[in-house]
N, C-alpha and C positions, 0 to 999 in steps of 0.2 A: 549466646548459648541458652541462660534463663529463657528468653523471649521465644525460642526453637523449641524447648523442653514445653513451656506455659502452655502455649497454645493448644494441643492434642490435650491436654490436660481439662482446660478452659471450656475447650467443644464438647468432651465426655461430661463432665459437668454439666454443660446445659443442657445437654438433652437429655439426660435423665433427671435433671427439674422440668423440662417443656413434655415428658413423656407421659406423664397421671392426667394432665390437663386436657391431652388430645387426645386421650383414651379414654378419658371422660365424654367427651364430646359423642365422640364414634358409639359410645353404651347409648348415649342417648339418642341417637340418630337412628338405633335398632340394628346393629352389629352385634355378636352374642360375644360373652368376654375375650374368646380367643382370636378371635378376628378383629377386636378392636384395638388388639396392638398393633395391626398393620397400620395404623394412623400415623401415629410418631414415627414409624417406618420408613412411610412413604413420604411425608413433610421433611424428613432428614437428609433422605437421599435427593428429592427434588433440589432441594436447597443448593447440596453439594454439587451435582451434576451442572446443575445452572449456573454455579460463580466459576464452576470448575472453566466449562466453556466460555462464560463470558470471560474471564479473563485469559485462556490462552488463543482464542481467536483473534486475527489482526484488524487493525479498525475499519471498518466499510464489507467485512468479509462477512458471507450468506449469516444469519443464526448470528451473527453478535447481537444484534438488538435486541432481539428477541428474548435471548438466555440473558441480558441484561435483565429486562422484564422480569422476566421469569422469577432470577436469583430475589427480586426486589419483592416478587410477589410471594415469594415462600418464607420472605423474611414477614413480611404482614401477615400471613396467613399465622404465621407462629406466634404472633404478638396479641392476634386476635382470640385463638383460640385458649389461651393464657387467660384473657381476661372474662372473655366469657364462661369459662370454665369456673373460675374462683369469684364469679358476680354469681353464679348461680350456689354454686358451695356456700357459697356467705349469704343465700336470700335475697340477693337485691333483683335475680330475676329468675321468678316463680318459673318451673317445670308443671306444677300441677295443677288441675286434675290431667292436663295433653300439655306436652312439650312442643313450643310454637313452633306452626307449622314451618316458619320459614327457617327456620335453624337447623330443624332435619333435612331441607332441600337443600341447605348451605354445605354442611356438613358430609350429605350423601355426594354431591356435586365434585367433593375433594380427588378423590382418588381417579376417576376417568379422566375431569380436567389435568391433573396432573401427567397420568400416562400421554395423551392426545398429546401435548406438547411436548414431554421428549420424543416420542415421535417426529414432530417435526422437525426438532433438532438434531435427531439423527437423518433425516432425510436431507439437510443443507450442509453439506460438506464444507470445507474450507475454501476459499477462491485461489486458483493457482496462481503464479509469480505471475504469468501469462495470460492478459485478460485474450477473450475469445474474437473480439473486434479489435485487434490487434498486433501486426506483427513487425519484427526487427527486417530493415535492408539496410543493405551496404553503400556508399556513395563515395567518390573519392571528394574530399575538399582540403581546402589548404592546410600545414600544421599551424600555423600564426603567422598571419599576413602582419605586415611590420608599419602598415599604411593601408589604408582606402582602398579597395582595389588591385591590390600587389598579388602575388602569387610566387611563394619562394619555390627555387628548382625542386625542392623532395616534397611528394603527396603525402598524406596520411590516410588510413579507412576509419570512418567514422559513424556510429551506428545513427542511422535514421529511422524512428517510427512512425509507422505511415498507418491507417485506416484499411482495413481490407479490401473496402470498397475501394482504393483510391485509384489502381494501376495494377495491371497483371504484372508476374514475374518478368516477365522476355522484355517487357516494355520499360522496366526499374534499370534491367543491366545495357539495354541502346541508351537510357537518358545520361548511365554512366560512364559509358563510351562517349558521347557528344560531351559530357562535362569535362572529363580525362580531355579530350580531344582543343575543346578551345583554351583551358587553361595552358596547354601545353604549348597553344601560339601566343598565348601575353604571358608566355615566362618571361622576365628579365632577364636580360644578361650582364654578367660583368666584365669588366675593363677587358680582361684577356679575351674572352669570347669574342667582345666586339672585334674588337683585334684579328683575332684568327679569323673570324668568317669575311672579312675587308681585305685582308694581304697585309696590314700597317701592324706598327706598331704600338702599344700599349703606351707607350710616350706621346703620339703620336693621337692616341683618343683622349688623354689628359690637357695638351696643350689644347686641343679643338674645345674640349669643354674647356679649359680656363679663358678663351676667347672669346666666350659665347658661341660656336658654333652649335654645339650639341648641348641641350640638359640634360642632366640626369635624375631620376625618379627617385630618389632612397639611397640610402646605404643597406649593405648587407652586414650580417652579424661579426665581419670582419672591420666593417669599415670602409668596404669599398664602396666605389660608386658601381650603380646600379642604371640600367638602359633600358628603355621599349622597345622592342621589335620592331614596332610599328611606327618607329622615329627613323629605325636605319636607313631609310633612302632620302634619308633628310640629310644622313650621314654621309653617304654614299654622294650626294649632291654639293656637300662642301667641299669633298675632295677636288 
C-alpha cells in the first residue's frame, strides 16, 4: 500500500525538479517563456506514453521495440537536459556572447522528434492472437495410441496449424476423409469382435492365441487382448 501511495508521489516530485532544467534549455534554444514550458511537458508525456506501451505490448508485437527505445530514450533525454542545464547555471559551460550552436539544434530537434514517433506508435497496432500466414484445420488422429502404430476404436479432433500457402480448404477435408478412412481399417479389435465377425467363440480366440496360433498386438485399457485386421485371414486359416 506505501509502495502504491509512493510512487504518484515519487513521479510529481521529479518532475517538478526535472521541470526549471528543461525550461531552461527551451529559453535558450529561443522559445519565449510561455512556450518554454511545453518542454518538460512534452519530455513527461513522451516518457509516460513510451513505458506505458512498452510495457503492456506482448513480446515480438509491432511498436514494442520501438516504445522500448523510446521510454529509454526520454529517460536520457531527462538526465541530459538536467545536466546541462545546471553545468551551464554553475559556469562550467559558457552561453555567451551565442549559445552553441549545437545545443539550440539539439534542443529545437526535441519536440517534433518526439511527436514523429508517437506517431508511429500509434500507427503499429498490437499483433492479433492470429498471425495473418496462418490458419487452424481440423484433422482426425488418434486420442493416445498405447503402442507404435496402434489406433484405439474412438478418434479425437485435434487442431493442426498449417501455413496458408500449404493446401486449399476442400483439399484439408478429402486428406481428412482418407486419414478417418485408413485408420478405420487398422483399428484393432478385441477378443469379442474377433469372435463375432468369425462365428467362434471368445474361448475359442484365447485358446488359438495361447497355442500360438494367433498374436496379439497390445492390450486395451481394460486389459484385453488386442488383434490386426489384417492378421484375420491368418485367423481364419487356422480354423
Amino acid at each position: 500500500m506505501l509502495t502504491d501511495a509512493g510512487r504518484p508521489m515519487v513521479a510529481v516530485i521529479v518532475l517538478i525538479m526535472c521541470a526549471p532544467g528543461e525550461h531552461h534549455l527551451a529559453r535558450l534554444a529561443g522559445w519565449n517563456e510561455t512556450l518554454a514550458w511545453g518542454m518538460p511537458s512534452v519530455l513527461a508525456a513522451y516518457a509516460g506514453i513510451a513505458a506505458a506501451v512498452a510495457s503492456k505490448r506482448p513480446k515480438r508485437a509491432p511498436g514494442k521495440k520501438s516504445a522500448v527505445i523510446g521510454a529509454w530514450l526520454a529517460l536520457v533525454a531527462a538526465m541530459t537536459a538536467q545536466g546541462l542545464s545546471h553545468a551551464i547555471v554553475t559556469g562550467h559551460l559558457p552561453t555567451r556572447p551565442l549559445v552553441p550552436l549545437w545545443l539550440v539544434l539539439a534542443v529545437s530537434a526535441v519536440p517534433p522528434l518526439v511527436f514523429g514517433h508517437l506517431l508511429h506508435l500509434a500507427a503499429t497496432p498490437v499483433a492479433q492472437a492470429v498471425e495473418h500466414h496462418e490458419r487452424v484445420a481440423l484433422f482426425v488422429a488418434p486420442a493416445a495410441p498405447a503402442w507404435p502404430g496402434s489406433a484405439p476404436a474412438g478418434a479425437c479432433l485435434l487442431p493442426l496449424v498449417l501455413p496458408a500457402a500449404e493446401q486449399p480448404l476442400e483439399q484439408l477435408g478429402e486428406q481428412a476423409d482418407q486419414d478417418l478412412s485408413n485408420r478405420e481399417q487398422t483399428r484393432f479389435l478385441t477378443t469379442r469382435e474377433v469372435a463375432r465377425r468369425f462365428g467362434i467363440s471368445s474361448s475359442t480366440v484365447n485358446t488359438w492365441k495361447d497355442r500360438g496360433r494367433i498374436a496379439s498386438v497390445g492390450k486395451d485399457a481394460n486389459g484385453g487382448n488386442l488383434y490386426d485386421p489384417r492378421m484375420l485371414p491368418e485367423l481364419l486359416a487356422a480354423g
